[in-house]
Structures are given as C-alpha cells and as structure tokens.
C-alpha positions as CSV (number, residue, x, y, z in Angstrom):
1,X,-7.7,-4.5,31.7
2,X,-5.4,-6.6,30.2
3,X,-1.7,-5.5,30.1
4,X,-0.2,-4.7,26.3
5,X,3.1,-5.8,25.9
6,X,5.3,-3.5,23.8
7,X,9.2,-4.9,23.1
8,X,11.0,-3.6,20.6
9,X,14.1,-5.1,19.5
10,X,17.4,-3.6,18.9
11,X,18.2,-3.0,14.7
12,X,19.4,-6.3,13.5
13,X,22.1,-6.2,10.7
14,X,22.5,-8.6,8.1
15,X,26.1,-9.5,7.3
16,X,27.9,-7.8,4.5
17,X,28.1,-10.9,2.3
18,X,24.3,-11.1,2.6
19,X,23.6,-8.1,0.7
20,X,26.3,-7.7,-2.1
21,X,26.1,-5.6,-4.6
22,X,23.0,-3.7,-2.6
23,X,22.9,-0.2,-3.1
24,X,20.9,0.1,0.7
25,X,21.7,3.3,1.9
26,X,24.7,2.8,4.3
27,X,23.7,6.5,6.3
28,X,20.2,4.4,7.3
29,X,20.5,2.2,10.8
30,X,24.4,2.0,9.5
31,X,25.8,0.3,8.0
32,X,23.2,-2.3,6.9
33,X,20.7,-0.1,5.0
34,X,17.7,-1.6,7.1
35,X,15.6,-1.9,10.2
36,X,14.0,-4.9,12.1
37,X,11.5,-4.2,14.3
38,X,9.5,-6.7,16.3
39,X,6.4,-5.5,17.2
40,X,3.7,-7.1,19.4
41,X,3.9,-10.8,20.6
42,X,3.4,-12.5,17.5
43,X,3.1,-12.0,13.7
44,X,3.2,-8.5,12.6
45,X,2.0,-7.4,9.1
46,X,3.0,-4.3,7.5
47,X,0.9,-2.7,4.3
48,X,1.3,0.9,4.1
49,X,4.5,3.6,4.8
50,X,3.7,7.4,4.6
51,X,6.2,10.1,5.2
52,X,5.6,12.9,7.7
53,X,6.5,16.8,7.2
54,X,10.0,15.8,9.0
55,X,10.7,13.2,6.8
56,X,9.9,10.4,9.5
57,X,9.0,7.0,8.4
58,X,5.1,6.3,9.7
59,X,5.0,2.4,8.8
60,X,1.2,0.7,9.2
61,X,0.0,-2.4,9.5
62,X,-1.5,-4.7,12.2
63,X,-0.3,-6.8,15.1
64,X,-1.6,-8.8,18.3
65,X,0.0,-6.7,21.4
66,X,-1.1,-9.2,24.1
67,X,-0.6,-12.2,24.4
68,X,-4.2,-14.0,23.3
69,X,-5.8,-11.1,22.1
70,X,-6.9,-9.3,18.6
71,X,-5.1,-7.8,16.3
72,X,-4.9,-4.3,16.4
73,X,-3.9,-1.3,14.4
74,X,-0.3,-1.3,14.4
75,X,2.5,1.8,13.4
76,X,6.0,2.6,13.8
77,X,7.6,5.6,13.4
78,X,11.5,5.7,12.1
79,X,13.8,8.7,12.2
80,X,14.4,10.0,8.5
81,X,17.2,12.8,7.8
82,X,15.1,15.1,10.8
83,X,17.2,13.2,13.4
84,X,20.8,12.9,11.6
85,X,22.6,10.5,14.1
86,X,19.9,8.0,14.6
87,X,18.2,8.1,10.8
88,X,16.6,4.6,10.3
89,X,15.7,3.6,14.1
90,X,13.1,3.9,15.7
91,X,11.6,7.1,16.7
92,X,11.6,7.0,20.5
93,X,9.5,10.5,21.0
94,X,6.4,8.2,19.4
95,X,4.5,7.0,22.2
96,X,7.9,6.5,24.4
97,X,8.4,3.5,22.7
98,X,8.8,3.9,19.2
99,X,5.1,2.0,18.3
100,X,1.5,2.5,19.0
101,X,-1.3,0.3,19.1
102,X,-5.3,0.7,18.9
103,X,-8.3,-1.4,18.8
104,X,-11.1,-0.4,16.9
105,X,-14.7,-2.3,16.7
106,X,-14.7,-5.6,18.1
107,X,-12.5,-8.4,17.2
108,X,-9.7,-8.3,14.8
109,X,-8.5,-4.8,13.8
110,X,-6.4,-4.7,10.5
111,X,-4.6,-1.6,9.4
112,X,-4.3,-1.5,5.6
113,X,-2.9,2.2,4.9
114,X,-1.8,5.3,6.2
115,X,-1.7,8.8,5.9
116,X,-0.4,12.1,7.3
117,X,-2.9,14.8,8.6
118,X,-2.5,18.2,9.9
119,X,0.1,18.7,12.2
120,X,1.6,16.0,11.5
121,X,-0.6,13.4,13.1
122,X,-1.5,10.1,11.6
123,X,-4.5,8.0,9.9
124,X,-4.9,4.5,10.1
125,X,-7.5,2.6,7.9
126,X,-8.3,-0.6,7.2
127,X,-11.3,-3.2,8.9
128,X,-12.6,-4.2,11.8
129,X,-16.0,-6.0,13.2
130,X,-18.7,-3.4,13.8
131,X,-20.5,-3.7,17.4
132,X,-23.8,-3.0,15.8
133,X,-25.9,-6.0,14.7
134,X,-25.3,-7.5,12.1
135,X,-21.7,-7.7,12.9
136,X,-20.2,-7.8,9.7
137,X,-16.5,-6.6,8.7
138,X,-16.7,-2.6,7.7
139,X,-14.4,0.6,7.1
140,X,-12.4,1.6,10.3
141,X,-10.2,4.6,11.1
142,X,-8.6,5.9,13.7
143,X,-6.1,9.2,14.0
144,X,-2.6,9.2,16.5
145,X,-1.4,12.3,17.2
146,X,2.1,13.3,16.6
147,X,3.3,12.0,19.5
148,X,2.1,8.6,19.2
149,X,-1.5,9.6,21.4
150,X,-5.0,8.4,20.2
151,X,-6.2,12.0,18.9
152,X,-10.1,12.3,20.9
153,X,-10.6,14.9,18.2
154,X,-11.0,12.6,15.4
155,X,-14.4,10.6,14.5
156,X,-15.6,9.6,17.9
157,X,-12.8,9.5,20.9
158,X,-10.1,8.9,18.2
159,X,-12.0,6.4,16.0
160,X,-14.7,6.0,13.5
161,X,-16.6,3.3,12.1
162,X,-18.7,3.4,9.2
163,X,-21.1,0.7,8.1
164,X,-20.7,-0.1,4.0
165,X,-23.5,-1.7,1.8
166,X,-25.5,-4.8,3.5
167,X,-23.0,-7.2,3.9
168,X,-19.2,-7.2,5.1
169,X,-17.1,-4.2,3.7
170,X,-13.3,-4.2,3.6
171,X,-10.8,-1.1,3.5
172,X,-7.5,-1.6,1.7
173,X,-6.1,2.1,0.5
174,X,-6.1,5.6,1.9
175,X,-5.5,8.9,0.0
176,X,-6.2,12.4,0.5
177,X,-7.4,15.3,-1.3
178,X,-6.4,18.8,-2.2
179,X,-8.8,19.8,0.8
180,X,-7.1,17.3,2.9
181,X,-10.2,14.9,3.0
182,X,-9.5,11.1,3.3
183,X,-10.5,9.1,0.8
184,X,-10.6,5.2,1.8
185,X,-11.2,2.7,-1.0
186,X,-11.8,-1.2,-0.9
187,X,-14.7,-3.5,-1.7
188,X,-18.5,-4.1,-0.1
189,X,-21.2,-6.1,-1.2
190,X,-23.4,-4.6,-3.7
191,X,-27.1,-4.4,-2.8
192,X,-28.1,-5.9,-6.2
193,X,-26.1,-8.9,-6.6
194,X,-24.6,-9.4,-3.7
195,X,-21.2,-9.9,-5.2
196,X,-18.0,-7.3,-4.2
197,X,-17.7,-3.6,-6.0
198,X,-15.3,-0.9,-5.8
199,X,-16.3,1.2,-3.0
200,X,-15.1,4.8,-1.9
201,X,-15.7,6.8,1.1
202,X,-14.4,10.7,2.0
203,X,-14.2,11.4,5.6
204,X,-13.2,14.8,6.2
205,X,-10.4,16.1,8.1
206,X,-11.7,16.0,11.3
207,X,-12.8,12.5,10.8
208,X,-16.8,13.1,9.7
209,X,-17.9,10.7,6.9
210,X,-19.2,12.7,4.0
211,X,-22.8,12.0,3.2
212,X,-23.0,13.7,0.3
213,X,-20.4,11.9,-1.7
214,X,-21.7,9.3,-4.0
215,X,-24.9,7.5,-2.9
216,X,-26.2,7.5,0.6
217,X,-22.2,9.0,1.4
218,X,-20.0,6.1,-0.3
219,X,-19.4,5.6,-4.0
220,X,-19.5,1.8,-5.6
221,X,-18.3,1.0,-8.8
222,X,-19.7,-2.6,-10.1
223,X,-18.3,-5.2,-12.5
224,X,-20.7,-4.3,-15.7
225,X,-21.0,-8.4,-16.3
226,X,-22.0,-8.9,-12.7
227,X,-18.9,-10.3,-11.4
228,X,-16.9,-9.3,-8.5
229,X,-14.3,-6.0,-8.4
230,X,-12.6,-5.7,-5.6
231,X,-10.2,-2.4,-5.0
232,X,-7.0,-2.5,-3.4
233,X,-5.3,1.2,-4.5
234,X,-6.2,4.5,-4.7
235,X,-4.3,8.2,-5.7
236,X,-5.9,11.3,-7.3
237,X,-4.7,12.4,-10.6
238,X,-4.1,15.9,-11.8
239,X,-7.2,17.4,-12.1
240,X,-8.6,16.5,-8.5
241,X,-10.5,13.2,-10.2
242,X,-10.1,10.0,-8.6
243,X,-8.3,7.0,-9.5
244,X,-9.0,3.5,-7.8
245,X,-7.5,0.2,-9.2
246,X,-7.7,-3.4,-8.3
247,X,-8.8,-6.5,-9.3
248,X,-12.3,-8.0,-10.8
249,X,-13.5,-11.5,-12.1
250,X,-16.1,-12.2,-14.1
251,X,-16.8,-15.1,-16.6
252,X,-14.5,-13.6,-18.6
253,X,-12.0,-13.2,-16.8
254,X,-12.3,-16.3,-13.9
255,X,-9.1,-15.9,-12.7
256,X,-8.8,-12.3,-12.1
257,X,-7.8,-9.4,-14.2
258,X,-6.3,-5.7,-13.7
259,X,-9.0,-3.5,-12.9
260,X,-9.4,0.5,-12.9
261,X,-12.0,3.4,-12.7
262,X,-12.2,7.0,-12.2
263,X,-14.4,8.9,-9.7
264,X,-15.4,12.6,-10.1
265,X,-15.1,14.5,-7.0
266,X,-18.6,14.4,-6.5
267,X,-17.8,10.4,-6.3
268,X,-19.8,9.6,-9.3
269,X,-18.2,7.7,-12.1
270,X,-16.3,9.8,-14.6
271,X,-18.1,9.2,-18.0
272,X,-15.1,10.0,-19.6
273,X,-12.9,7.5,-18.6
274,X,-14.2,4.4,-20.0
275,X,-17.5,5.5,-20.3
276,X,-17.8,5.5,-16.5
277,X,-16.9,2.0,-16.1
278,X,-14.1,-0.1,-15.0
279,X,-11.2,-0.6,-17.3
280,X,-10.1,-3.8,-17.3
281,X,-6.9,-5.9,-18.8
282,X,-7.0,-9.6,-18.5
283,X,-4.0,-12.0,-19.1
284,X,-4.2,-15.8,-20.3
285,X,-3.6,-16.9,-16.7
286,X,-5.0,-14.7,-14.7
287,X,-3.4,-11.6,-12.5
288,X,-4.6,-8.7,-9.8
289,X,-3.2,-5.3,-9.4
290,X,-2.3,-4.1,-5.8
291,X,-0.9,-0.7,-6.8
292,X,-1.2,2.2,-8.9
293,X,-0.1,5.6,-9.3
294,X,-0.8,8.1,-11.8
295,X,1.9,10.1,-14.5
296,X,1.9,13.5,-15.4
297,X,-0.3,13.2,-18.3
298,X,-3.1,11.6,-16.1
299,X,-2.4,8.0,-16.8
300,X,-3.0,5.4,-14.6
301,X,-0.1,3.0,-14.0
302,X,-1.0,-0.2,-12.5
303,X,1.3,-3.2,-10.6
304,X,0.5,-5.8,-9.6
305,X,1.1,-9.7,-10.5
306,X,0.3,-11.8,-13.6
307,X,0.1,-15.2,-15.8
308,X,0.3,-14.0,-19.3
309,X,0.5,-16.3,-22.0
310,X,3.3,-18.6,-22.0
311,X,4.4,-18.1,-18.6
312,X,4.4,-20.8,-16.2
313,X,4.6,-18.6,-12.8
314,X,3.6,-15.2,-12.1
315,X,5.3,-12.1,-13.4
316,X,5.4,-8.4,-11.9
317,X,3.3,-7.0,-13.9
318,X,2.7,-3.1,-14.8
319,X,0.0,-2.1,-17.1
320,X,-0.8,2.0,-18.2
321,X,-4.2,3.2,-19.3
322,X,-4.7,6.9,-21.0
323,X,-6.4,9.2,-19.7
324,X,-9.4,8.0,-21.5
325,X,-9.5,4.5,-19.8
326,X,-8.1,2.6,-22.9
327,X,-5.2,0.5,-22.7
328,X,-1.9,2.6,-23.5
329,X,0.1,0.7,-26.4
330,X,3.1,3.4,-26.2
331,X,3.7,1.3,-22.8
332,X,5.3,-2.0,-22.7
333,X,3.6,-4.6,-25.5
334,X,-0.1,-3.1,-26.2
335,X,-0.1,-1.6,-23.3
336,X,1.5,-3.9,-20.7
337,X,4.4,-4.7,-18.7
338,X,5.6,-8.1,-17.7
339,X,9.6,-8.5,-18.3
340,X,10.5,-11.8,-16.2
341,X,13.5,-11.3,-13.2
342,X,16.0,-13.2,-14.0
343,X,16.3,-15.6,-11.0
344,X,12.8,-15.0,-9.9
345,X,10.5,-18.2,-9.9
346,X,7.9,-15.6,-9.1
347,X,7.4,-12.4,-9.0
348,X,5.0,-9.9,-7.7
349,X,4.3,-6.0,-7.3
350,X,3.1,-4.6,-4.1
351,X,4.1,-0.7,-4.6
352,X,4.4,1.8,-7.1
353,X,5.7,5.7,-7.2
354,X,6.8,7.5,-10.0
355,X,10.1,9.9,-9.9
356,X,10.6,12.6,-11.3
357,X,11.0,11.9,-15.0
358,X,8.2,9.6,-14.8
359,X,10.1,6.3,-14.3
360,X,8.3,3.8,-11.7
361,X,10.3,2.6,-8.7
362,X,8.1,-0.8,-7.9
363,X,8.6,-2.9,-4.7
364,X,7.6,-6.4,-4.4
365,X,8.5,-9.9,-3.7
366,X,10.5,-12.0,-5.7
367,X,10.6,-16.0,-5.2
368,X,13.5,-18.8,-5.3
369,X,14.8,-20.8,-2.9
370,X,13.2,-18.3,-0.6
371,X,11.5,-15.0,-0.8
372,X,12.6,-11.8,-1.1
373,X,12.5,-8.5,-1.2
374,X,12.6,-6.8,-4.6
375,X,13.3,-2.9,-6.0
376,X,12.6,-2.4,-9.5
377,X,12.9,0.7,-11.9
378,X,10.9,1.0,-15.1
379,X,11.6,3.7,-17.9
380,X,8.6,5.7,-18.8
381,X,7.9,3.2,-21.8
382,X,8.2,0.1,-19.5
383,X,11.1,-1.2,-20.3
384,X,13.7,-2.3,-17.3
385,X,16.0,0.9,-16.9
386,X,19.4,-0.9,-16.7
387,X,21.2,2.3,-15.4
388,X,19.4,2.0,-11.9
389,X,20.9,-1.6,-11.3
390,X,22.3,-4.4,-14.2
391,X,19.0,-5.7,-14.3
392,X,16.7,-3.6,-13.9
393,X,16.0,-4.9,-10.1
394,X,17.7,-5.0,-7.2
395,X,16.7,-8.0,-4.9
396,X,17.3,-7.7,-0.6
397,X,17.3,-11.0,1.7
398,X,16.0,-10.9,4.8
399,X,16.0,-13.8,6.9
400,X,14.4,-17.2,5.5
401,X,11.3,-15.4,4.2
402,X,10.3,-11.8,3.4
403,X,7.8,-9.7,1.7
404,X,7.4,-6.1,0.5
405,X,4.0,-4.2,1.1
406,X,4.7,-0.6,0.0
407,X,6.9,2.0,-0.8
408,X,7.5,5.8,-0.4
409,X,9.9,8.1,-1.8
410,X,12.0,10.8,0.4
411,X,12.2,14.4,-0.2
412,X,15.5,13.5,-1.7
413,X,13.6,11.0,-4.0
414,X,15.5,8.1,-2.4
415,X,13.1,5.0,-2.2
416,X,12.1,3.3,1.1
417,X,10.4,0.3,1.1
418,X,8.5,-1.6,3.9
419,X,7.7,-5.2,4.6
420,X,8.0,-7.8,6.9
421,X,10.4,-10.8,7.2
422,X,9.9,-14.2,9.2
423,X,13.0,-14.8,12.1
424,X,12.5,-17.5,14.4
425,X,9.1,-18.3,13.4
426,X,7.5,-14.7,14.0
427,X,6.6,-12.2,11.7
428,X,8.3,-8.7,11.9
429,X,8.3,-5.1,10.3
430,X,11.3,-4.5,7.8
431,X,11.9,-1.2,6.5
432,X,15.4,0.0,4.4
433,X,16.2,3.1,2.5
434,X,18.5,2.9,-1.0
435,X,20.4,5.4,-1.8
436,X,20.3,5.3,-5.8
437,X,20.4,9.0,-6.0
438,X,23.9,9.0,-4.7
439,X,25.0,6.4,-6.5
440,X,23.2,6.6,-10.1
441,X,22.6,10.8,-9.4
442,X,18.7,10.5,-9.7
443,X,18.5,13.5,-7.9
C-alpha cells in the first residue's frame, strides 16, 4: 500500500497593501480575511463549498495525495463561528488533519460538489473510471462521516458508482431534496445520437440510486435540434421541481449558449416550463452558464460567462427566466445581465446565491495583468448594487494567479467564497469570508 502524504500548511497572509479597500472579514484566519491550504503533493482543484449545521466550511474538490498517483476526492473542513478563536483555519477534529482523501473507481477521481447529510456527514460527487467493462467515465459518490471517516454505511463500503447511458457520463452538481435525497446532475451520452444531454440521478439518503426516477433510474434532457447540452448546476425551486442549468450547442448556437430545464419530481420534464424543453439564451459570441439559483417567485437565475454583441472578451454574465421558461425582460436588457468590470479584461461567473431581498452575491474570476478573485452583488433587476462596494464588485488577489469555483452564504448571510490560487508553481485551496453585513448592515 502506497503511503498518502497529507501536509498542510500554516494560513498564509497576504500583506495589508495587497488587499486595500477589501472588505474580507478581519474575525476570519485574522487579520487577512482568508485561508491557504495546500493539499496533496501537487495541484489541488476546488469546485464546491457547503456549510455544515455548525457553520463549518466543507470545501470539495480533487487532489493527487501521493506522489505519482490519481487524483482523488479531495475536502477540507474550516472552522466557522462554532470554534470562535480559530474561525477560518483548518478544522483539526476532521480526520486529525484537517483534510480527507478517497479514491473511487479506477483512475482519476474528480470531486465536483458537495453536500451535507444527516448528522452532519458529508457527500462528495463528481467522476471517476468505472472498473466494469467498458471503462468509461460515470457518476461517483462517496459519504465522510463527521469526523472526516469514510462512512461504510453509504452506497457500497462508503462509495457508489453508477453507470449513465452507453458512453462516458460526467457529474458536475449536487443538491438535495425536501426528503434529503441527492440529486447529482451533469451530462451522458444519449442513446440516440450519441451527442451529451442533461442527465439527473437521485440517490437516496443512504446512498441507493433510485430506479424509479426518470427512465431506467436517471432523467436526460436532450438538445431538441440534436446538439449537445451539457449541465453544470442544479437547485430545487419552491414547489419541490427541479431546476438544472448549463450550457448546449447546436447549429444555432456553435459556440455555446445558456441553457436551462425543469424536472418534476418524478424526473420527467416539466411541460410547463418551456413546454418540457430546455430554455436556452444565446449571445453573438458565444457563452456557458456554470451556476444558477432560483428567487422566490421560482425564477431561475443563471451565471455564467459571455460574448454578447460588441464585446471583444467575455463578460460575467447573469440571465433570469420566469417561471414559465421564457426569458424575463424585467431583468437586466430582455432578460440578461452582462455589465463589464471596470478593469477586468475578462470576466466570468462560477457561483451564485441569492440574499435575502433577492439580490445575487456572484463569485468568479476576473482577468488583467493576472487573475483574480472576484465578489459581485446584483439588485433584484440586475443592475450592479453600488451600495455593496463603489462598483458593484469587489476584486481579491491571491498570488500570481487565482480562480473562484463557488460560494456559500453563512447563517449570518456573510459570503464565503472558495477557489484556488497558484504559489510556487502548485495549485492550492483558497477560501475567505467578507464581512459586508457589518460593514453595509445586510443583515
């Protein structure tokens, strides 16, 4: 058995100059706001944050833990407001070490999303290589216990894997339901065309794939002109339905468009959103959604990145759709989004939760001479809301390179936003809390 190598470094602290004007919350890993974490022995890739009934920070994503070897599912636990003298490090009564690893399948395992189960313990999605012939890429889990432990009660010894449509199938968002079923959404080859299509499973709590959801236990959603769709979000709206966004191309729309569909629970199509099809925006330039979140009055909000006309680089993008599946045009211009950050060669949305009033906090990335980490609030009618921060946006640097993947907000509403930022030529998690409601009284 090979020996995994854990090493965790000590919170490293930008200098004061390096984040002026931030409004990172001073009471998280103080006084810089933020957390480093290096985790594994080379690149580490975080996509997904949950928060736990504590209010500890589960962060997901995927790593290699020995030297030479696959990738495996990857989290971190921080310390939120449950631990008041170490909130924002690393949560050392996870695993003794802060992190936990797992393999799952053979090959590469890569952890896409995350969500809390009973008792607090923890469920990791994303892909890995079945063992069963063909081999092909399919939907993985696998559940940690509280503290940090594979949990043998889940699936099979901690793990399940579940073979999607005839080809390679890939996981990329996790929600649950008012049963506290898991619902994991991403993209599998359809067995008509061939080409990608939404694709849904529900597993139930104790980690048992649902036959009886969809077709043959998986719901697929196709491109109507036979093109590809591809999911990358999922939430549930008010009324138990569910919502799953992403991205398609078609002839139409060859360089990708925003992309979003409605599920009853039964996991058939919802014929009253868009007639049971996907919904679909398309800008002059192309654009994909990799968020989405859904307001009060069962709209779907979708982030994500776009090329609309005139613009030379990509814009963050939001888009909202009514209830029925048509565009919105109370939101933003007809329905979309897409004020340029000033100082932002490009820009892109990776995350999307709504407050309380209905205003979207969005993380993402934001591009100049390097990348980094961006915060955005929108108003519930898409404009920038100038009262969070002069622009709209706050921007964070972090080393020569960084990237937001997701975002959760606390039981105070505060925003926490995970990523990863390149130091010395290695990938590492990044995770910082802001504390706007002090500072702007959001609470």
């Amino acid at each position: 058995m090979s020996r995994v190598l854990i090493s965790i470094f000590a919170p490293m602290i930008l200098s004061a100059a390096a984040n002026a004007g931030s409004d990172l919350d001073p009471l998280w890993n103080p006084p810089g706001g933020y957390t480093v974490t290096h985790v594994g022995t080379g690149d580490a890739i975080v996509n997904a944050v949950a928060m736990d009934s504590l209010g500890r920070m589960v962060v997901a994503g995927y790593s290699t833990p020995s030297a030479g070897g696959n990738a495996q599912f990857s989290l971190v636990r921080y310390h939120g407001d449950d631990f008041p003298t170490s909130i924002g490090y690393e949560d050392l009564t996870f695993n003794s070490t802060g992190i936990a690893y797992v393999a799952v399948g053979i090959g590469n395992t890569n952890g896409y999303a995350v969500q809390i189960g009973t008792n607090d313990s923890i469920v990791v999605a994303g892909d890995c290589t079945t063992p069963m012939m063909p081999q092909n890429h399919t939907f993985c889990l696998a559940r940690f216990t509280s503290g940090g432990a594979i949990d043998t009660s889940f699936g099979t010894s901690g793990k399940l894997i579940t073979r999607v449509g005839p080809d390679d199938a890939f996981a990329k968002a996790m929600t649950k339901d008012a049963a506290g079923n898991f619902l994991v959404a991403g993209y599998s080859s359809s067995y008509l065309t061939g080409n990608p299509v939404f694709t849904v499973v529900r597993y139930s709590p104790s980690g048992v794939a649902d036959s009886t959801f969809g077709f043959a236990g998986y719901a697929g959603v196709a491109e109507t002109s036979g093109g590809t769709a591809q999911a990358a979000a999922i939430t549930m709206d008010g009324n138990g339905a569910i919502v799953v966004a992403g991205s398609i191309a078609s002839l139409a729309y060859p360089s990708g468009a925003f992309a979003v569909t409605r599920l009853l629970a039964s996991g058939a199509p919802d014929p009253s959103f868009n007639s049971g099809n996907i919904a679909v925006v398309g800008f002059a330039n192309g654009g994909a959604a990799n968020a989405v979140a859904v307001d009060a009055s069962n709209r779907p909000i979708l982030a994500g990145f776009a090329l609309p006309t005139g613009a030379t680089s990509s814009l963050m993008t939001l888009a909202r759709f009514t209830s029925a599946g048509a565009l919105d045009t109370s939101f933003g211009s007809g329905g979309v989004a897409s004020p340029p950050l000033s100082g932002c060669t490009e820009a892109s949305a990776s995350g999307i939760k709504l407050d309380a009033l209905g205003r979207a906090f969005v993380s993402g990335t934001c591009k100049n001479t390097q990348n980094v980490l961006v915060l955005a609030h929108y108003n519930a009618n898409g404009t920038l809301d100038t009262a969070f921060a002069p622009n709209g946006y706050e921007t964070e640097v972090f080393g020569n390179y960084a990237s937001a993947s997701a975002l959760v907000l606390d039981g105070k509403g505060r925003p926490v936003v995970v990523g990863q930022r390149i130091a010395s030529g290695v990938s590492e998690f990044v995770i910082n809390r802001h504390d706007y409601i002090f500072s702007h009284g959001f609470e």
